[in-house]
C-alpha positions as CSV (number, residue, x, y, z in Angstrom):
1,X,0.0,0.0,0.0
2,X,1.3,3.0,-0.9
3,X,0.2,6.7,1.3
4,X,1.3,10.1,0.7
5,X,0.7,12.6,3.6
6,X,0.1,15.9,1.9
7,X,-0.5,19.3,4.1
8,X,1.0,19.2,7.5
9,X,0.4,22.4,10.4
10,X,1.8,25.7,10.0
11,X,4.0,25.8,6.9
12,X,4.9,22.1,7.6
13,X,1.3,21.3,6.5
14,X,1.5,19.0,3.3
15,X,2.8,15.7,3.4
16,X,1.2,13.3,0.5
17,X,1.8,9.9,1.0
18,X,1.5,7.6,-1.8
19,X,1.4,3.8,-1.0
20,X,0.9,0.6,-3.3
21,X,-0.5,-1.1,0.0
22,X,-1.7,-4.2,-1.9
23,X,-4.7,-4.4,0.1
24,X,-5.9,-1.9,2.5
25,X,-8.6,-3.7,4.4
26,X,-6.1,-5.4,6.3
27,X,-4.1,-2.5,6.8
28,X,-6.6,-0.5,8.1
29,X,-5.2,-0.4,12.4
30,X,-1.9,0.6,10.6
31,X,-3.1,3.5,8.6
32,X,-4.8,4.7,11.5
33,X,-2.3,4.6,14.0
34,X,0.3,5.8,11.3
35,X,-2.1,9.2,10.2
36,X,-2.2,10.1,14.1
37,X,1.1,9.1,14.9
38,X,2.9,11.3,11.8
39,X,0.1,13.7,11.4
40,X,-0.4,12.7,7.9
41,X,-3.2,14.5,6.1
42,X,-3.4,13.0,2.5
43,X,-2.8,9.6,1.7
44,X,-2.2,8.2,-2.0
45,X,-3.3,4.2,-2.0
46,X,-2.7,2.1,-4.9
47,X,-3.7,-1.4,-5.0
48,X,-6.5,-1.5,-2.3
49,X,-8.0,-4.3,-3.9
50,X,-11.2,-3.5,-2.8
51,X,-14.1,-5.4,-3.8
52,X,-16.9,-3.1,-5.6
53,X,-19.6,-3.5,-3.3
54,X,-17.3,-2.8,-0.4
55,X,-16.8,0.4,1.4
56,X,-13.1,1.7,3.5
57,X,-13.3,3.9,5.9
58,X,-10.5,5.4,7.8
59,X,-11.4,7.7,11.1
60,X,-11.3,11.5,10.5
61,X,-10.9,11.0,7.0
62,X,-13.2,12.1,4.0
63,X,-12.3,8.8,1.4
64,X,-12.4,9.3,-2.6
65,X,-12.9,5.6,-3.9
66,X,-11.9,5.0,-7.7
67,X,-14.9,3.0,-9.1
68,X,-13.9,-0.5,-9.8
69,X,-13.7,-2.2,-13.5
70,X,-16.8,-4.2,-14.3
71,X,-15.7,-7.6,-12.6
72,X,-12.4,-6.0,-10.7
73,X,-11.7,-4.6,-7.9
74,X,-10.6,-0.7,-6.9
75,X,-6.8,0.1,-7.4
76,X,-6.9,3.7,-6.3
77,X,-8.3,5.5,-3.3
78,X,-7.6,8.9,-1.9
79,X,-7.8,10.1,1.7
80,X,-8.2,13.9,2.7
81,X,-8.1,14.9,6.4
82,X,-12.4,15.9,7.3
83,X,-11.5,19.0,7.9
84,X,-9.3,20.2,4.8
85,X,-11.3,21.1,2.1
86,X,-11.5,18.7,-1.4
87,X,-13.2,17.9,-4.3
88,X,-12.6,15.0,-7.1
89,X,-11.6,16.6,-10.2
90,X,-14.0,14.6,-12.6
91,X,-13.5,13.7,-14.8
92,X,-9.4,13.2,-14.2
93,X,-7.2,13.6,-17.3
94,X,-6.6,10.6,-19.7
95,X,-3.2,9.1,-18.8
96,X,-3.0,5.8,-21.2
97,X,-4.4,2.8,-21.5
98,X,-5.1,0.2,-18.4
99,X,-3.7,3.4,-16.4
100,X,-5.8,4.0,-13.4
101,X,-6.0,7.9,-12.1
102,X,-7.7,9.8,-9.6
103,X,-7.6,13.6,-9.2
104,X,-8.4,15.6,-6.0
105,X,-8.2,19.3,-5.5
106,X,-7.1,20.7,-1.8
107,X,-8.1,23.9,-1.0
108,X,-5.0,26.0,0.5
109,X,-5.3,29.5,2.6
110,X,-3.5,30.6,-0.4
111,X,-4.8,28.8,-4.3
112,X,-5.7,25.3,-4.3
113,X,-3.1,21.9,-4.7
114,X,-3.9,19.4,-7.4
115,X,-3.0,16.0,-6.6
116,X,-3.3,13.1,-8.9
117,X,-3.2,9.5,-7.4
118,X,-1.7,7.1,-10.3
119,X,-1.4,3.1,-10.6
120,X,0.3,2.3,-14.1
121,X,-0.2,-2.2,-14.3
122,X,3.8,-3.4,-15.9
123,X,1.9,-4.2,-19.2
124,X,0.1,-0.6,-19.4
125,X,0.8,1.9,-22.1
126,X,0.8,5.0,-20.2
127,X,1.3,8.7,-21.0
128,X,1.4,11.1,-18.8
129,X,1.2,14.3,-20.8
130,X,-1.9,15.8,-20.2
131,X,-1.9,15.4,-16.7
132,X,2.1,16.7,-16.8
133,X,0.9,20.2,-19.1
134,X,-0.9,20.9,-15.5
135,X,2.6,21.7,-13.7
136,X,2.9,24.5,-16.1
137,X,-0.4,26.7,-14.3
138,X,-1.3,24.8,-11.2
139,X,0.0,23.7,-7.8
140,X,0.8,19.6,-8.7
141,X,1.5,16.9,-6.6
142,X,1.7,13.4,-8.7
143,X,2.6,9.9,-6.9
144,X,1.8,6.6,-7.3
145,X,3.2,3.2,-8.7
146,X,4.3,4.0,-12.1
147,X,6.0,0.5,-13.0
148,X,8.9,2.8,-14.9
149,X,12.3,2.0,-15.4
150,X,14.9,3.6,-17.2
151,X,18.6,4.2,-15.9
152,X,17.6,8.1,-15.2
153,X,14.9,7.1,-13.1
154,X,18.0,5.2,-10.7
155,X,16.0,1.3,-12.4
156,X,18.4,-1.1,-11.7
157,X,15.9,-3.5,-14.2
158,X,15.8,-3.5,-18.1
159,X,14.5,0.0,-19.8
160,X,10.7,-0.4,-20.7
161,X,8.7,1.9,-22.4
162,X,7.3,3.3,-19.6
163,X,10.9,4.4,-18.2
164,X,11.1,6.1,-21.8
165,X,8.4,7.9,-21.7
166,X,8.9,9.5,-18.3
167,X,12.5,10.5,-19.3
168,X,11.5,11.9,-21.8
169,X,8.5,13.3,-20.2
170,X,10.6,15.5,-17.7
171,X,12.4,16.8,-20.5
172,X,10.3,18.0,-22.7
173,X,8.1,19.7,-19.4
174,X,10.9,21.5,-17.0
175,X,8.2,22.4,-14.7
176,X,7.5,19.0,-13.9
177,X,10.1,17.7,-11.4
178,X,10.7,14.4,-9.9
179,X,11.1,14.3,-6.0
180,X,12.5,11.0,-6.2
181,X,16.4,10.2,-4.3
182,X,17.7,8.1,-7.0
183,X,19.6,5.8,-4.0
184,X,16.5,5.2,-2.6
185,X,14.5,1.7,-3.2
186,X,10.8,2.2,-3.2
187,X,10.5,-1.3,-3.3
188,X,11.2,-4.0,-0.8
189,X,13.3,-5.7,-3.6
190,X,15.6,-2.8,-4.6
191,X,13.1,-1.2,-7.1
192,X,12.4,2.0,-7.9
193,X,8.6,1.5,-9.6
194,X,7.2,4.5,-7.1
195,X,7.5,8.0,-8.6
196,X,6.5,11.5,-6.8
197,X,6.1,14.8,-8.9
198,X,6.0,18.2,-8.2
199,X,5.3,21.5,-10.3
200,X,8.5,23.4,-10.0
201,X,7.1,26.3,-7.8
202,X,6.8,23.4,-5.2
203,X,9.9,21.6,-5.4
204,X,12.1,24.1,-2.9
205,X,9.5,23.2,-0.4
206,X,8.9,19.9,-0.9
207,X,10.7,16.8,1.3
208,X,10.6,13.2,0.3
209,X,11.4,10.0,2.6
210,X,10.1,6.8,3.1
211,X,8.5,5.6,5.8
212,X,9.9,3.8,8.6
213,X,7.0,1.0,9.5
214,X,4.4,1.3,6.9
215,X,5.8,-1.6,4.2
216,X,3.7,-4.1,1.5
217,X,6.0,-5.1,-1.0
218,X,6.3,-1.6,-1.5
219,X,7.3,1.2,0.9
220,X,5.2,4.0,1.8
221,X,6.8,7.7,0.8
222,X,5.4,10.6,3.1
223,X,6.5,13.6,0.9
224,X,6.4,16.9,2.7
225,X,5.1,20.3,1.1
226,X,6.0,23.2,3.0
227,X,2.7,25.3,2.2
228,X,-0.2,27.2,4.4
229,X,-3.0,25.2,4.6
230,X,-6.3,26.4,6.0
231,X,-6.0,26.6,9.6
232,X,-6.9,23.0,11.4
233,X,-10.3,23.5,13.3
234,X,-9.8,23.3,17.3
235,X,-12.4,21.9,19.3
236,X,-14.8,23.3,22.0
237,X,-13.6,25.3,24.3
238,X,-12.9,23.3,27.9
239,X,-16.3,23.8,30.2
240,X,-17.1,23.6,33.7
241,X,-17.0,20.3,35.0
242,X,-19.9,20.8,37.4
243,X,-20.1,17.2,38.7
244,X,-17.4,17.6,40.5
245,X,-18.2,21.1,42.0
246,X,-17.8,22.1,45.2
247,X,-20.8,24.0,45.5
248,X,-20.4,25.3,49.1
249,X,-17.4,27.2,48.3
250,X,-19.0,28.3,45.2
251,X,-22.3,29.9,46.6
252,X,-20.1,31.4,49.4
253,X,-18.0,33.1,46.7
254,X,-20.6,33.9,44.4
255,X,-22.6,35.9,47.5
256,X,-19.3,37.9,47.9
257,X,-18.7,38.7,44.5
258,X,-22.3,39.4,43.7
259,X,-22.9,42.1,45.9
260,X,-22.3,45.4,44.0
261,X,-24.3,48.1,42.9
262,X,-26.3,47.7,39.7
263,X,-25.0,50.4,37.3
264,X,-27.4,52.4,34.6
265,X,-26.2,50.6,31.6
266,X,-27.7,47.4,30.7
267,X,-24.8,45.7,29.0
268,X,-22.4,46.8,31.9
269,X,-24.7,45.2,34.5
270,X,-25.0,41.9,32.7
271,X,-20.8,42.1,32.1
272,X,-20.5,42.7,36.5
273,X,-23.0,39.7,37.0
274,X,-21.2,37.2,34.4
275,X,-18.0,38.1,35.9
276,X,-19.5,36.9,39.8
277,X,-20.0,33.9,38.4
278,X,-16.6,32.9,36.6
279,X,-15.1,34.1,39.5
280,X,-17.0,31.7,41.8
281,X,-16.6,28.9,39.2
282,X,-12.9,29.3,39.3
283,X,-12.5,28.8,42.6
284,X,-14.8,26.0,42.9
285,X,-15.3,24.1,39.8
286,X,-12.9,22.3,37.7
287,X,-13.0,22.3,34.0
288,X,-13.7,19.7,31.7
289,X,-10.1,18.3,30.3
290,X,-9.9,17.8,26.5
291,X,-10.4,14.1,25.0
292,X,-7.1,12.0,25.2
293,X,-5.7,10.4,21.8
294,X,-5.0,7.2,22.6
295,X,-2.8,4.8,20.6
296,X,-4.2,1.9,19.1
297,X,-3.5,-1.0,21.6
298,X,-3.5,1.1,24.7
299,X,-5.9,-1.2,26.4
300,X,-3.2,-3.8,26.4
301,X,0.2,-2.6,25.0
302,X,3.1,-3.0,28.1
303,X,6.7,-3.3,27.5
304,X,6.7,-6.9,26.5
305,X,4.7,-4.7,23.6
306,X,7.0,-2.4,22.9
307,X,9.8,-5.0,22.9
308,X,7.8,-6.7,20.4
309,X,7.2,-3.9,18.0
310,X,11.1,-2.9,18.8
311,X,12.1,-6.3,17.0
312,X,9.8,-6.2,14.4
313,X,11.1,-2.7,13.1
314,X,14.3,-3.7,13.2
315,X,13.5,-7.6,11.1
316,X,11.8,-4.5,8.5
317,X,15.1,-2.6,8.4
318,X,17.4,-5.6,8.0
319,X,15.6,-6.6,5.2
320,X,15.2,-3.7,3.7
321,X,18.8,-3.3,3.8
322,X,20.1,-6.5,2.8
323,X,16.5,-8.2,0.2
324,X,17.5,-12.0,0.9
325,X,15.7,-14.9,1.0
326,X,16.7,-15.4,4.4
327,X,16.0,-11.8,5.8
328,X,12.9,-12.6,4.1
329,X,12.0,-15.6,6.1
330,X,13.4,-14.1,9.5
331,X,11.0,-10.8,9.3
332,X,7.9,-13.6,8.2
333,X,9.5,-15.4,11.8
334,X,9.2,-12.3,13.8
335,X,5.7,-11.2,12.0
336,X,4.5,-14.5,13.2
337,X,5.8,-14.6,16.8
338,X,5.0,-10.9,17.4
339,X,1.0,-12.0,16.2
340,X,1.1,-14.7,18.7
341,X,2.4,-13.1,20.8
342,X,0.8,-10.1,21.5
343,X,-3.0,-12.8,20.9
344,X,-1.9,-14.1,24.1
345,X,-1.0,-10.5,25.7
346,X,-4.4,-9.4,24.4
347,X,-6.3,-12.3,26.2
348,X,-4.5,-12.1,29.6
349,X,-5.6,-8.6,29.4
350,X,-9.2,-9.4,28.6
351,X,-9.2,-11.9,31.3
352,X,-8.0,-9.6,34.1
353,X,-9.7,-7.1,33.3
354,X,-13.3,-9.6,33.2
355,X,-12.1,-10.8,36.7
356,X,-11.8,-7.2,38.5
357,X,-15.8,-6.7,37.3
358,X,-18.0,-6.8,40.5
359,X,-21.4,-6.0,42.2
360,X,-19.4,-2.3,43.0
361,X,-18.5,-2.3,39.5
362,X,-19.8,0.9,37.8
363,X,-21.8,1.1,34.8
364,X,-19.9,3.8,33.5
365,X,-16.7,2.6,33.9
366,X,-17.4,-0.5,32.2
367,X,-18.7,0.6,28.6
368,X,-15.9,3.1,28.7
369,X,-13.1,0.3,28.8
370,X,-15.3,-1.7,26.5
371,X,-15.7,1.0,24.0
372,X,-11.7,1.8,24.3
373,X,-11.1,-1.8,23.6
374,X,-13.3,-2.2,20.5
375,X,-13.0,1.8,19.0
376,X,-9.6,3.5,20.4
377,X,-9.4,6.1,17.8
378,X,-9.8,9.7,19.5
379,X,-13.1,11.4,18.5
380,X,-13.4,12.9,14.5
381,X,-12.2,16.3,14.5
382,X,-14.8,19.2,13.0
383,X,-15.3,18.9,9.5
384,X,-15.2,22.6,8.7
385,X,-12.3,24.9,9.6
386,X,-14.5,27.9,10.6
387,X,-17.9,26.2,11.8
388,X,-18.7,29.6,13.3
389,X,-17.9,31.8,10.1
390,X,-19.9,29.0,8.0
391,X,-22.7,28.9,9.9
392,X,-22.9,32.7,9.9
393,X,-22.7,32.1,5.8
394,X,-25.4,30.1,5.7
395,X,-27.7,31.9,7.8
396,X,-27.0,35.2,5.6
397,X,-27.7,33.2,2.7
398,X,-30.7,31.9,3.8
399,X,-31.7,35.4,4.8
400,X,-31.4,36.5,1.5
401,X,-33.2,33.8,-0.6
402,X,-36.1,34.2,2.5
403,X,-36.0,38.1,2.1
404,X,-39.3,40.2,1.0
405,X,-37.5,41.3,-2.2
406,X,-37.7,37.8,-3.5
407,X,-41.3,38.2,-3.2
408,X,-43.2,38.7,-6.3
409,X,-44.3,42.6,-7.4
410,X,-47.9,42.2,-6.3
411,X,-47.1,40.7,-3.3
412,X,-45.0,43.3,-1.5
413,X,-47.0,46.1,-3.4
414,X,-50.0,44.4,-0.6
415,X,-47.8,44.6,2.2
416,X,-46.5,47.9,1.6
417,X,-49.7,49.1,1.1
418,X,-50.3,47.3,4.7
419,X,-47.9,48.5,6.8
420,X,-49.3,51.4,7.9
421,X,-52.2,49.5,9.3
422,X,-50.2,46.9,10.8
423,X,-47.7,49.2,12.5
424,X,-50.9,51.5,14.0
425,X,-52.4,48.4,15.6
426,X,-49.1,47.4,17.3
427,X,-48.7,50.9,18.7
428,X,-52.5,50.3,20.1
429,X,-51.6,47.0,21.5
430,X,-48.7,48.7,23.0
431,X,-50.3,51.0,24.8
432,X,-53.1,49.0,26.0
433,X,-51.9,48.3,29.7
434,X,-51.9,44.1,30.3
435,X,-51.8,42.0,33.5
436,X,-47.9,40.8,32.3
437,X,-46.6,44.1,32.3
438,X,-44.9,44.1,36.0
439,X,-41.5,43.1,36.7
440,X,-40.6,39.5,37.6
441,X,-40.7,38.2,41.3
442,X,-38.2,36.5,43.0
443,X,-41.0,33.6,43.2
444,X,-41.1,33.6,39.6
445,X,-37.6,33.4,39.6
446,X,-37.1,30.2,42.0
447,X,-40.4,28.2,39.9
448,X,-38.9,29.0,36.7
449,X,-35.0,28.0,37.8
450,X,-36.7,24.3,40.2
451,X,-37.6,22.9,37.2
452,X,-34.5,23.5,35.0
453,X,-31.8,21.2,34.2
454,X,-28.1,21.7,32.8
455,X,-27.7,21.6,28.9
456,X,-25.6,23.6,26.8
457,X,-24.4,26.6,28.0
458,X,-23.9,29.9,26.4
459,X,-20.6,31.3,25.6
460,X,-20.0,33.0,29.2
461,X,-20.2,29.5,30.5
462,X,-23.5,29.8,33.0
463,X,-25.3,26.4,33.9
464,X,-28.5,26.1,35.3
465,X,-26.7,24.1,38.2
466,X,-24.9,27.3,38.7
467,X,-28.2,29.3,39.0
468,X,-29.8,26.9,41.1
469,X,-26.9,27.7,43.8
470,X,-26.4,31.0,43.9
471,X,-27.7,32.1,47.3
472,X,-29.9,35.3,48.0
473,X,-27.8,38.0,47.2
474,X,-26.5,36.4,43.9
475,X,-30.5,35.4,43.1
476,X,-31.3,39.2,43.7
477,X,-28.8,40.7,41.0
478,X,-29.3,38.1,38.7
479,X,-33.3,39.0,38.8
480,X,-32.5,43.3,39.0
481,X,-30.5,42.0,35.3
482,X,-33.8,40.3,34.2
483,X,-36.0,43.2,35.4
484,X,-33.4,45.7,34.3
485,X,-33.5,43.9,30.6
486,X,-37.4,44.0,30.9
487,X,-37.7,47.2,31.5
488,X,-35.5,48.8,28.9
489,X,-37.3,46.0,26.5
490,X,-33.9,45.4,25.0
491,X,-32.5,41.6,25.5
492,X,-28.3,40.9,25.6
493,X,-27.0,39.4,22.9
494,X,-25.7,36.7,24.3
């Protein structure tokens, strides 16, 4: 399997990795672990073999299938972090035929990055030319297992026509440039089949490695772009944890910071009563600590675990190293014994774990270990950058398809022509005194707050919980804000 990270944070925001992973569904606790791990963003697969009424799905990813050939399975998928911003460029440009290609296009805080996900089969006829022109107006990124070999390309195997053309290829288009070390296998056998493009502008900024652990019969190749991306989203803000208050303290501080004068201005009174309350939350209450990321085998990974893993790196770097047929069977020999292994780890785990579960034994507790055993990824990050800003788009846009000048001639000629009318009887109703219009009670206060529960809070951070224990003095300025707003009939913003 090959995977390309593309777009890392800050200006260390871009790694695509292309992978022939030669079947991804068993891969799929690798990819995961590797994407959180290396904070890769984009990843390039060739070879998933995926059967066409199968899905793949990878956690906090937004997946780009290749439709499969009538019969065949899917060679080519694409990966793009949820909350980067990308669209399949269909239809992608012809590259040959028997030449699979996929196109997606990343939008950047500055342009957009074209990347093109290519698996070329040995007996192909492929031509990349159209897809090449592209380097000449656009941000590229090309990777993918290109089955080329020519002596420029660093092939230690025979020239085929492939190899020709992509000599040839990088000639006659300067702004194309391969990323390639010519040293450097890309295939566990010494070849070089796996080829990673960039348009010139990108080449300065652009790293390329292979990576350490992730390894079919071909190696994966994060490849670094040094670009801005849109900024990554960050999630909620931490709340108050108010399960674990201390709500003694809290209404004792709360009746000390409460007690001030109530000034004139509306928005200045509701600023002095919001700021009691933090105060006496801060002192009292903790706040609710982010989500951890966990690694994949948490649950059960110790240091006979990491000892494990240790060996198995190092059977993967021997052999990459030195391609025998004996390096070959030894790293199949520590595959096998690190499986079995960490089965038996797994199952001592289970079974102490089973045997600590009791009468005492909490609900709670329990379906949170069972859910970090079966699903130990860390929660999906937001799938827009700037929910607020988007949300504010939508709205204004919905304002504006919804607004009276959308309505038809006639129609606001009638309601022009009733305005008038309509605003006289308002200023009537207005006027006319009602039973309602007195200020609220503090016994209206107390009904109204005795039936309410928690849920989410507004920005300044104000629970019902909170309300319910403020003592009298805090009760009494939070209802002189209420009557103060009611009053003034003008309500805060927030």
């Amino acid at each position: 399997m090959k995977v390309t990270p593309v777009l890392h944070q800050a200006l260390q925001r871009a790694p695509p990795m292309p992978w022939n992973v030669y079947g991804v569904t068993p891969k799929r606790l690798l990819l995961e672990e590797a994407a959180h791990r290396d904070h890769l963003d984009i990843l390039l697969l060739q070879e998933t073999l995926l059967k066409s009424n199968r899905q793949f799905r990878l956690r906090g990813f937004t997946n780009f299938l290749l439709p499969s050939n009538p019969g065949g399975p899917r060679v080519c998928a694409i990966l793009v972090r949820s909350h980067i911003p990308a669209a399949p460029i269909d239809p992608p440009p012809d590259c040959g035929e028997g030449v699979e290609v996929q196109g997606v296009d990343i939008t950047l805080a500055e342009g957009h990055l074209r990347l093109f996900n290519i698996y070329c089969h040995p007996t192909a006829d492929i031509n990349l030319g159209e897809v090449a022109t592209l380097s000449t107006t656009n941000q590229l990124f090309i990777g993918g297992d290109i089955n080329a070999h020519h002596p420029s390309l660093g092939s230690r195997s025979p020239t085929n026509a492939a190899g020709c053309h992509i000599s040839e290829l990088l000639k006659e288009v300067p702004e194309l440039i391969l990323i390639n070390d010519p040293s450097t296998p890309t295939h566990v056998h010494r070849g070089r089949l796996d080829l990673s493009f960039v348009s010139s502008g990108l080449a300065p900024l652009t790293t390329w490695r292979l990576h350490p652990t992730l390894t079919s019969d071909h190696h994966a190749i994060p490849t670094t772009i040094n670009v801005a991306p849109l900024p990554t989203p960050t999630g909620p803000p931490p709340r108050w944890n108010t399960k674990r208050a201390d709500w003694p303290k809290f209404t004792t501080t709360l009746e000390e910071t409460a007690a001030f004068n109530a000034p004139v201005n509306l928005e200045e009174h509701a600023a002095l009563l919001t700021d009691a309350f933090s105060a006496a939350a801060g002192s009292s209450i903790p706040k609710t600590a982010p989500p951890k990321a966990y690694h994949t085998d948490h649950w059960f990974y110790c240091d006979r675990v990491k000892e494990l893993n240790r060996r198995l790196n190092r059977a993967k770097k021997i052999h990459r190293a030195n391609p025998t047929a004996n390096s070959l069977a030894y790293l199949q020999a520590v595959i096998r014994h690190s499986i079995a292994e960490k089965s038996d780890i797994k199952e001592q785990k289970w079974l102490e774990w089973c045997q600590s579960l009791g009468a005492q034994s909490r609900l709670g507790s329990i379906w949170k270990e069972l859910r970090a055993i079966s699903n130990p990824q860390p929660p999906r990050p937001p799938s827009h950058p700037d929910p607020q800003g988007e949300a504010e788009r939508l709205a204004a846009t919905f304002a504006q398809r919804t607004s009276p000048t959308q309505l038809p001639e006639d129609t606001r000629s009638k309601q022009e022509a009733l305005h008038q009318t309509r605003t006289d009887l308002i200023n009537i109703c207005k006027a006319t005194p009602s039973d309602s219009d007195h200020i609220f009670t503090i016994h209206e206060l107390d009904q109204a707050l005795k039936i309410s529960t928690d849920t989410a809070p507004s920005p300044d951070g104000i629970t019902y919980s909170m309300l319910n224990h403020a003592g009298p003095t805090a009760r009494s300025a939070f209802l002189d804000l209420l009557n103060h707003s009611w009053s003034m009939g003008k309500l805060l913003e927030q």
